[in-house]
TIDRENFI-623617 format. One line per field, with one value per residue (C-alpha): residue number from 1; residue in one letter; x, y, z. Coordinates in Angstrom, 3 decimals, decimal comma. Example, Ala and Ser with C-alpha at 12.3 -4.5 7.8 and 13.67 -1.06 7.14 Angstrom:
BEGIN
seq = (1:2)
type = (a:s)
x = (12,300:13,670)
y = (-4,500:-1,060)
z = (7,800:7,140)
REM end
This chain:
BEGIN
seq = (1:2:3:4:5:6:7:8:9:10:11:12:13:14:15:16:17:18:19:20:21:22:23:24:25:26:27:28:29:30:31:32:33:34:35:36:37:38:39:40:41:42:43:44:45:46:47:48:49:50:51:52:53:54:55:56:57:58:59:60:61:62:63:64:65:66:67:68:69:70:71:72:73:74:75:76:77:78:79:80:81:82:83:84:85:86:87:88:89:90:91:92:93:94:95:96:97:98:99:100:101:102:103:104:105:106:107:108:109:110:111:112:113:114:115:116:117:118:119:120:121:122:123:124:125:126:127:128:129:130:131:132:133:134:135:136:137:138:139:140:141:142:143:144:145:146:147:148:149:150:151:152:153:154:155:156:157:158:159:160:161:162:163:164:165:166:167:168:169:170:171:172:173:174:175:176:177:178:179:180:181:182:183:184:185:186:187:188:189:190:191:192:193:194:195:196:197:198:199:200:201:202:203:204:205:206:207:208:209:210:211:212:213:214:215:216:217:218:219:220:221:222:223:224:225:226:227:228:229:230:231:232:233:234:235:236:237:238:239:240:241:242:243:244:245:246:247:248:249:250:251:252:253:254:255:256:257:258:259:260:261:262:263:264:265:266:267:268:269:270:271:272:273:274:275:276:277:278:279:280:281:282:283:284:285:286:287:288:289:290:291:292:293:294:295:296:297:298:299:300:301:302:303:304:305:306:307:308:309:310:311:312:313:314:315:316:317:318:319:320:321:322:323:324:325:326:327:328:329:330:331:332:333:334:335:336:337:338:339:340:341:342:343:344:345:346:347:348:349:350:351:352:353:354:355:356:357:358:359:360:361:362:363:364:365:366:367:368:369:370:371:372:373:374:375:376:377:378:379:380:381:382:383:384:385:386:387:388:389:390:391:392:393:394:395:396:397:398:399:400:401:402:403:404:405:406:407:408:409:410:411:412:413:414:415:416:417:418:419:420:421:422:423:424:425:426:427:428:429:430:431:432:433:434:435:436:437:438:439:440:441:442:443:444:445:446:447:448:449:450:451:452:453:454:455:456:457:458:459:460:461:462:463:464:465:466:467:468:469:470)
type = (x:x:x:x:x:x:x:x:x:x:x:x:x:x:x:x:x:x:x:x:x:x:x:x:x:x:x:x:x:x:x:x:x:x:x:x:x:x:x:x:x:x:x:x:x:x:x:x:x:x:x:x:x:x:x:x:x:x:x:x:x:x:x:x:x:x:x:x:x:x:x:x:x:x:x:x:x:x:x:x:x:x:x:x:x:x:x:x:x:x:x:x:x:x:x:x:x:x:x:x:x:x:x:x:x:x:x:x:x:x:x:x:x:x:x:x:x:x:x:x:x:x:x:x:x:x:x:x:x:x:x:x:x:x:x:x:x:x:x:x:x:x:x:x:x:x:x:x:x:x:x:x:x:x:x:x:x:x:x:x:x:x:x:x:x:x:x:x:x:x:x:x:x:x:x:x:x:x:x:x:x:x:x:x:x:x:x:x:x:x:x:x:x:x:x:x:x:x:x:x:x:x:x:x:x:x:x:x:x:x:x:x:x:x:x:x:x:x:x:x:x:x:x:x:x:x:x:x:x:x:x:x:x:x:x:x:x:x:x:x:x:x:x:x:x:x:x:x:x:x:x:x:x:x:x:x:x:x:x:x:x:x:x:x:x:x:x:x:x:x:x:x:x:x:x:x:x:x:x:x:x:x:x:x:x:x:x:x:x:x:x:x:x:x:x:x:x:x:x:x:x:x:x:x:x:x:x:x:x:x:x:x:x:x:x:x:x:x:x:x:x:x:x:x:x:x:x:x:x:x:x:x:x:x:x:x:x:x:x:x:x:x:x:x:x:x:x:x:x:x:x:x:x:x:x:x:x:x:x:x:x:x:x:x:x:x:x:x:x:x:x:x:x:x:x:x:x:x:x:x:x:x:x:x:x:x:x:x:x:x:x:x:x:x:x:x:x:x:x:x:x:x:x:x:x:x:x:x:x:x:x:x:x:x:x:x:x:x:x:x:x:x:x:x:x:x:x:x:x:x:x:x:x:x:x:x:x:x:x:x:x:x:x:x:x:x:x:x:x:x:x:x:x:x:x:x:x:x:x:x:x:x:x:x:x:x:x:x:x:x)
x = (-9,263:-7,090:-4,367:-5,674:-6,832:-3,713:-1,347:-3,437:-2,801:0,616:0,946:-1,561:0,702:4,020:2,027:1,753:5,257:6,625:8,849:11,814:14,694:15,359:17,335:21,159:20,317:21,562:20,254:22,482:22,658:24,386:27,691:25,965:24,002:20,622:19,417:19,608:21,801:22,070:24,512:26,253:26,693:23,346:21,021:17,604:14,409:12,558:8,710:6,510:3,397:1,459:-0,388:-0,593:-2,848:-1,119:0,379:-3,100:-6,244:-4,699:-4,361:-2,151:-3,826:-4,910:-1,017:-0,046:-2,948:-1,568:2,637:1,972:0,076:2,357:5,370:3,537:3,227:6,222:6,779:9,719:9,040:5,822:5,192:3,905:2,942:3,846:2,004:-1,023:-2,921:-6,617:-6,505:-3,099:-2,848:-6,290:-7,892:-6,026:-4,579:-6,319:-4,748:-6,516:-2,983:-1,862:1,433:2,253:1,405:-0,567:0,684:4,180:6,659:9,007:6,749:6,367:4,023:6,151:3,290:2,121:5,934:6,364:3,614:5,427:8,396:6,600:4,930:8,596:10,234:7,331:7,491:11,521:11,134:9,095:11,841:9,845:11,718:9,435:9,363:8,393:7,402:8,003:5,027:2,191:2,730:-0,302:1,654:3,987:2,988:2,958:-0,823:-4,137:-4,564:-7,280:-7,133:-3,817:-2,947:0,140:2,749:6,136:8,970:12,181:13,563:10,867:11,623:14,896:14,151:11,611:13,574:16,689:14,480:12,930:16,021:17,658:14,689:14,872:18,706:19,310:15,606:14,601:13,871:13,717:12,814:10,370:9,632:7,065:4,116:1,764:3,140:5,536:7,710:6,312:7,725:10,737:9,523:8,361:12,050:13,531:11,383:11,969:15,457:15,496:13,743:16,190:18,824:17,894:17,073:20,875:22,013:20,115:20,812:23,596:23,199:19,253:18,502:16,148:14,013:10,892:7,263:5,703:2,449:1,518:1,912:5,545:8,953:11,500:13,834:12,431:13,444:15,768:17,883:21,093:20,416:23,090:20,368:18,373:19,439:16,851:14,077:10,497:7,735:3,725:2,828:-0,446:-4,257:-5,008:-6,106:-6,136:-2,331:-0,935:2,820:4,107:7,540:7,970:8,350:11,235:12,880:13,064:15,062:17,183:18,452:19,428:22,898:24,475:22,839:20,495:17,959:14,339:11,328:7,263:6,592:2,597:1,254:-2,361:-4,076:-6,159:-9,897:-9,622:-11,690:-9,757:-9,369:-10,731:-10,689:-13,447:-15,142:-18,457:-18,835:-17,971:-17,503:-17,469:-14,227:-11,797:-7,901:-7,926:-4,625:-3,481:-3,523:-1,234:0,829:1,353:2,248:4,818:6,596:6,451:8,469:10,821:11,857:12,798:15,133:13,198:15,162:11,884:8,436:5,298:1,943:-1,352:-5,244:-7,515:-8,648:-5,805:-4,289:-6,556:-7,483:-11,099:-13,817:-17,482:-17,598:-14,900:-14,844:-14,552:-11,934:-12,344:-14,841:-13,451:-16,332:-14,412:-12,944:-9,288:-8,615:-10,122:-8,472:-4,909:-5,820:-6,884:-5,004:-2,520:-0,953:0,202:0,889:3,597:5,068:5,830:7,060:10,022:10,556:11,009:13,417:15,381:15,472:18,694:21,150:18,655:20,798:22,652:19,633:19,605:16,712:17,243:14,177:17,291:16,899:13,129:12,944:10,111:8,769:6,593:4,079:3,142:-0,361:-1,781:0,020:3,312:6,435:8,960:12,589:15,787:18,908:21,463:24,660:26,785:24,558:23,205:19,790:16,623:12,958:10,620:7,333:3,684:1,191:-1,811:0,011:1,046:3,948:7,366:9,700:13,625:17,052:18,442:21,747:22,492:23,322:26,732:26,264:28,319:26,582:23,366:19,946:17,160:13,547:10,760:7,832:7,008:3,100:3,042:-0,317:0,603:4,288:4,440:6,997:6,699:10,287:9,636:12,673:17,082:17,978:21,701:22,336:22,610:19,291:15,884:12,897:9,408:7,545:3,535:2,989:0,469:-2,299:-3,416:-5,266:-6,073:-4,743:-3,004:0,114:3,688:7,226:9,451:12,333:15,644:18,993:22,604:22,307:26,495:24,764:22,612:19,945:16,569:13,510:12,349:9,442:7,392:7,860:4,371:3,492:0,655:-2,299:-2,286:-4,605:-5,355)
y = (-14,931:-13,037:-14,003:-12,456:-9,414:-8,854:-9,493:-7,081:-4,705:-5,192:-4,907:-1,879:-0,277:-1,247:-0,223:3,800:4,403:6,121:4,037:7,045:5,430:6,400:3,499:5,083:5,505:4,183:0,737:-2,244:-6,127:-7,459:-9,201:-12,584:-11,466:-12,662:-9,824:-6,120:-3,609:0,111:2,263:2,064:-1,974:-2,680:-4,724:-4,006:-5,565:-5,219:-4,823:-3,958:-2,333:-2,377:0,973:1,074:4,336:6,250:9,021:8,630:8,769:10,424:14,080:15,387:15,136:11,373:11,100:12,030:9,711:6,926:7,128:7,695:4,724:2,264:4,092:3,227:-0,499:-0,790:-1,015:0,093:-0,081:1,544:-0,111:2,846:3,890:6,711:6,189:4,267:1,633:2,930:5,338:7,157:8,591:10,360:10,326:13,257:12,575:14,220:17,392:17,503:16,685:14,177:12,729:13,777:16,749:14,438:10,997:11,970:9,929:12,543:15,335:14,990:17,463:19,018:19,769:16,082:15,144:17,911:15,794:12,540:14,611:15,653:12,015:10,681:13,150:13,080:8,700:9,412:11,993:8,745:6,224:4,854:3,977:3,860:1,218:3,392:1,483:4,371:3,077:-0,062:-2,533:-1,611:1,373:-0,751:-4,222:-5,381:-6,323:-4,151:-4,083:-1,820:0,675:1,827:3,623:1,832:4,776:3,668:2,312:1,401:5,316:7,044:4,199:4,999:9,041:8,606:6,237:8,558:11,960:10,329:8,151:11,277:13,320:10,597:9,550:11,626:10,089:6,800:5,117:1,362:1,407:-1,562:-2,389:-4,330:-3,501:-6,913:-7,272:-9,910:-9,277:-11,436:-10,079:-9,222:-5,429:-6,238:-7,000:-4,060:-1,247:-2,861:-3,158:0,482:1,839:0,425:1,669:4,855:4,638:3,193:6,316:8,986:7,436:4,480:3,879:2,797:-0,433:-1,946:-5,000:-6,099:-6,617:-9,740:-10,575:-13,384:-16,562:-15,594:-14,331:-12,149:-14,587:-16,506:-13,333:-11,106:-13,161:-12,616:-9,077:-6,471:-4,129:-6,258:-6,135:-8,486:-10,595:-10,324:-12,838:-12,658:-15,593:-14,018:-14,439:-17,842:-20,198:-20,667:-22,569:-21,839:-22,275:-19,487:-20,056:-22,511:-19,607:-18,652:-21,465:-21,610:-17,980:-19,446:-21,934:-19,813:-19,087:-16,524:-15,806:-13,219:-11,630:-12,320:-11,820:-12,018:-8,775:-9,434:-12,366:-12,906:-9,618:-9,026:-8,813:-10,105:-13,097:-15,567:-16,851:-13,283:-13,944:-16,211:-13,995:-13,968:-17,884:-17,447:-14,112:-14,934:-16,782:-13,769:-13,576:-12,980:-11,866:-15,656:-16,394:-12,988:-14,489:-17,870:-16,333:-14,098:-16,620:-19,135:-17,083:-15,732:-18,990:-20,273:-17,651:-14,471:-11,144:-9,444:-9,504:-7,208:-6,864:-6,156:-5,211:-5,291:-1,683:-0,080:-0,919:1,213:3,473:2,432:5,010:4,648:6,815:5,269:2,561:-0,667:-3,118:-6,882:-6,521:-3,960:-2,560:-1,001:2,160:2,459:4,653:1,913:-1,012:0,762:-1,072:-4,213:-7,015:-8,382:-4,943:-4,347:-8,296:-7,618:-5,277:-7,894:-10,424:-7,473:-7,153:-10,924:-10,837:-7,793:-9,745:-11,657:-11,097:-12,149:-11,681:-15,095:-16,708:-19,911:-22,224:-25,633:-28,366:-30,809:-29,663:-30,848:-34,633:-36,629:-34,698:-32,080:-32,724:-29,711:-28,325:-25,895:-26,956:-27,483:-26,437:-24,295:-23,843:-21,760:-21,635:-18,973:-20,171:-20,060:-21,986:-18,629:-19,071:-20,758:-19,883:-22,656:-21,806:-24,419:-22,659:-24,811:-24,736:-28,109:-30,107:-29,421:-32,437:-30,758:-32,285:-30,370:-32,139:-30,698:-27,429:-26,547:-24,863:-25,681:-23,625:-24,570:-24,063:-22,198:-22,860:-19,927:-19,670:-16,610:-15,865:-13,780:-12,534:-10,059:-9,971:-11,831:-14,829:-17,515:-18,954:-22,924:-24,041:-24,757:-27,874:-29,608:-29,202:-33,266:-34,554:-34,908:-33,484:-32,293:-29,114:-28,427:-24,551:-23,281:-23,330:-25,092:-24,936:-22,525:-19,139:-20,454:-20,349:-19,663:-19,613:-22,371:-19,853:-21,579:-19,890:-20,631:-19,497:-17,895:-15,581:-13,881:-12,796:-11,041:-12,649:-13,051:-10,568:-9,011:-11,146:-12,714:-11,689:-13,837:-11,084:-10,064:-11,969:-8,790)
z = (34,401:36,857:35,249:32,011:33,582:35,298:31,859:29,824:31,967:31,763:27,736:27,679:29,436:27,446:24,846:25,968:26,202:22,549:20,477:20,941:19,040:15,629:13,357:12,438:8,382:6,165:7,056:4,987:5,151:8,313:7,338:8,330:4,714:7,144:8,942:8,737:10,887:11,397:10,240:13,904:13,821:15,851:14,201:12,916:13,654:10,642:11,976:9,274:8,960:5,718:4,741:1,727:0,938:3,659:1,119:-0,749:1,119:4,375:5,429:7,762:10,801:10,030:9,100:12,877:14,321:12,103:12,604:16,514:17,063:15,453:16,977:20,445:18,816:18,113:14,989:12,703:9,047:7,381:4,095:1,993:-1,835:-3,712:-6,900:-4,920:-5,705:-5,547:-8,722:-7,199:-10,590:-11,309:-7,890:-5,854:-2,567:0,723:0,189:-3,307:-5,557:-7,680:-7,995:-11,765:-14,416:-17,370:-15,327:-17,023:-14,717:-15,624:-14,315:-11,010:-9,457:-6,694:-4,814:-4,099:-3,276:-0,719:1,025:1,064:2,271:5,042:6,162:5,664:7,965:10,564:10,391:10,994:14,013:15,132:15,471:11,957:8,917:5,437:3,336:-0,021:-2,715:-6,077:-7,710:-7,238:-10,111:-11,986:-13,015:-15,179:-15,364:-19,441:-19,100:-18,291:-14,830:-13,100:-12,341:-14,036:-16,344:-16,878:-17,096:-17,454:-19,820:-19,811:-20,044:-17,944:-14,951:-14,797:-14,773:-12,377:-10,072:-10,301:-8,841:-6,200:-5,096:-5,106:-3,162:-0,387:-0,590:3,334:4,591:6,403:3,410:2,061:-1,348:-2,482:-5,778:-7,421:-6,203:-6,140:-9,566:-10,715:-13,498:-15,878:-19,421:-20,819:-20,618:-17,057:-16,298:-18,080:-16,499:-12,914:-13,551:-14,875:-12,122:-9,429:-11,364:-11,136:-7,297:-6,882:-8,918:-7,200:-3,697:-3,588:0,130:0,434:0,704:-2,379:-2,164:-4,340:-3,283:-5,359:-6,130:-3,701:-3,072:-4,672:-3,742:-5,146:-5,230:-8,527:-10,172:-8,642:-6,498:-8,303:-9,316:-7,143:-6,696:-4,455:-0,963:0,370:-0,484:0,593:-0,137:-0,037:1,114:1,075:2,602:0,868:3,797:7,702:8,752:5,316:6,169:5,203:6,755:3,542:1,372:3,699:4,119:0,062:0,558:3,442:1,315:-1,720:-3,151:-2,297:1,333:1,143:4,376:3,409:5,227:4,512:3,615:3,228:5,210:6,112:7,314:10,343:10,001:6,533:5,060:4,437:0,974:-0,020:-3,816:-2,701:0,042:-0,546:-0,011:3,461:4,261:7,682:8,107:8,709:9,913:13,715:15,827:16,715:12,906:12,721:15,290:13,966:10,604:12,647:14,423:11,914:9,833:12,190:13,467:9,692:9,578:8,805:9,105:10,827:9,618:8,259:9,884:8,181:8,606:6,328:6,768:7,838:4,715:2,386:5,294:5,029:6,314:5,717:3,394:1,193:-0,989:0,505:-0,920:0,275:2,431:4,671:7,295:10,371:9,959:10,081:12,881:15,344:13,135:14,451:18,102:16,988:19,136:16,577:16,006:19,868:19,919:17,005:19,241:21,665:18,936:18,368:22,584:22,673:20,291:21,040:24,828:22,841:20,211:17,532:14,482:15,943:15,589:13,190:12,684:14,283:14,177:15,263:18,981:18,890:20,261:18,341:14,818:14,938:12,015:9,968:9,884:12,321:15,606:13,300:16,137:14,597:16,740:16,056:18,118:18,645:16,484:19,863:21,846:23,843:24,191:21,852:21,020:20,434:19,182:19,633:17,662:19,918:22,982:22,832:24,802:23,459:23,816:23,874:23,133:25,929:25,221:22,001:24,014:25,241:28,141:31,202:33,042:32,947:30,749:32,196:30,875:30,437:28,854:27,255:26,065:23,004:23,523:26,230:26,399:29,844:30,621:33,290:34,923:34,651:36,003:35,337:34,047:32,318:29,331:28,927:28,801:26,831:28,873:27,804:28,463:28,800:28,265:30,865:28,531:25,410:22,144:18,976:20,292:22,914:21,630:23,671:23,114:25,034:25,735:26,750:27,877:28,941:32,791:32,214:29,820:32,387:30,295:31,519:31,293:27,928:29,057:31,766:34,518:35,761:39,345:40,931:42,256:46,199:48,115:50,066)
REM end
């Protein structure tokens, strides 16, 4: 319990210190085409935070409360929607406008876009980068989808993509299309394909990736297609231990090597299986199934990862409408435990070169099997260092031999609940030995961290102090 006390402490207090460092725009694809980098050559963590109706339901002041906290987190990317999902076309935003004159994509109302100009500068003066998805895909999906109105064509994608890829060309801005919308027509196709053309001709330097409806992944579409920079996949709020690392090991494999990363995993607070919620209403995402889903993903080669909460996604109040069972108003949602814990996925792996990371169940000694407790590895591709992650806290059995480090290996453990790490001990690099984390079972989980002692690397994380006795 002291232990406990003592380590939350210790992240509360990580987590009060600003996020200060702004990414050098424009972002682009690292030349090992699997992570992301900065303009300057250092890579990118891509940490994602979903919200959604941001530009929508929020004013200004909710806008500052909002971009603060999850520059405190952490985070780096805020996944945001200019034409938004909850009737963005006919409901006005906060500060009464709406996005276009007679929901003409041509027409922009200048109004509602010197709004998004200023949450996109204020998110930058953050350290934040937006992911800005142009429109949600009920806006131009071929078949009726509520609430609509489906707005676009073929021309008017392309004339709309061109203004505001030309507004936001100078700004921290990813551009993501789709929208929970797969393009499932060959009309679908044309107006996505449209619309990124006219981002790439109003701004040539953003990156562009696409948002699927979930479980799916960009890749079954766009893979091949130049504008893409990266793939994202939902994987989605389906079911407890749904692997979604699967979806990225499908990416990892693809031809030729593209970054992906889950860009909408299971959400915090949110039932689970929520198409089916009222069965069991009950059964709701908590922070270790946010973590699993984080470092699942990361380990199979993710190039960063995207956090959600059920109502900090539509920025639920109790006087709005709630949308899958949403009941605790945003503005506490910000500090529920998986969103600071994200924050010390990215420290762990900004500890190392993480862009040299490659996953690696080889190093593992006897097979992991998949399901909840399923133990995912990756190893730097020169032998640096490793992270091993046990979902249940179980024993992690270690080729130690398949490392080449004259030097020496030296073993931590590193708890991704609070950001703390625990020295276990050095060992050869020659021999197979197995590891018990300090504790065990469902939200117990820890990260076996090994490194080549010649690198001289930190520890992985705040460095566990036993309390005084006095």
């Amino acid at each position: 319990m002291i232990l406990r006390r003592l380590a939350f402490s210790i992240c509360i207090a990580a987590a009060l210190c600003p996020n200060a460092e702004a990414a050098v725009h424009p972002l682009r694809v690292h030349p090992n085409h699997r992570y992301l980098q900065q303009a300057d050559g250092q890579p990118f963590f891509y940490l994602g935070d979903t919200a959604w109706e941001l530009l929508h339901r929020c004013n200004r002041e909710d806008v500052n409360t909002y971009l603060s906290n999850r520059a405190r987190k952490g985070f780096t990317v805020i996944q945001t929607v200019i034409l938004a999902e909850l009737d963005g076309l006919n409901k006005p935003n906060a500060l009464g406008d709406k996005p276009l004159i007679e929901n003409d994509p041509t027409r922009p109302n200048e109004a509602y876009f010197v709004f998004v100009d200023e949450v996109v500068k204020k998110a930058g003066t953050l350290g934040l980068t937006v992911g800005l998805l142009p429109a949600w895909g009920d806006k131009w999906h071929h078949r009726l989808t509520m609430p609509g109105p489906k707005v676009f064509t073929e021309a008017n994608a392309f004339t709309y993509g061109k203004f505001v890829g030309k507004r936001y060309a100078a700004s921290p801005v990813i551009w993501i299309l789709g929208g929970d919308r797969n393009a499932d027509s060959k009309d679908d196709l044309a107006i996505v394909r449209a619309m990124a053309k006219g981002l790439r001709a109003g701004g040539p330097r953003n990156l562009i990736t696409f948002h699927p409806r979930g479980p799916g992944r960009s890749s079954d579409t766009f893979h091949n297609d130049d504008w893409l920079s990266f793939n994202t996949v939902q994987s989605s709020h389906a079911a407890k231990d749904f692997d979604n690392a699967l979806f990225i090991e499908h990416d990892y494999k693809k031809s030729p090597a593209k970054p992906t990363l889950d860009s909408e995993p299971r959400y915090e607070n949110l039932t689970a299986g929520f198409y089916f919620a009222s069965a069991n209403p009950a059964v709701r995402f908590d922070d270790a199934d946010v973590r699993q889903a984080a470092y699942w993903s990361m380990l199979a080669g993710a190039a960063g990862h995207t956090y959600g909460n059920s109502s900090v996604w539509q920025m639920f109040t109790p006087e709005s409408d709630s949308m899958i069972g949403a009941s605790v108003p945003w503005q506490e949602a910000l500090d529920h435990p998986g969103a600071l814990q994200m924050g010390h996925l990215r420290k762990l792996f900004e500890s190392r070169p993480f862009e040299r990371l490659v996953p690696d169940q080889k190093i593992l000694g006897p097979y992991h099997g998949p399901g909840a407790g399923f133990i995912r590895a990756a190893r730097a591709n020169d032998d640096s260092f490793a992270f091993i992650y046990t979902p249940l806290g179980q024993s992690v059995t270690v080729q130690l031999g398949a490392f080449k480090a004259p030097g020496g290996l030296k073993i931590s453990w590193y708890d991704p609940r609070y950001g703390v790490s625990f020295p276990v001990m050095n060992a050869d690099a020659s021999a197979l030995n197995a590891f018990v984390p300090p504790t065990s079972g469902r939200g117990q989980d820890w990260v076996l961290v090994i490194d080549s002692v010649d690198k001289k690397f930190p520890p992985p994380g705040k460095p566990w102090k036993a309390p005084s006795s006095k």
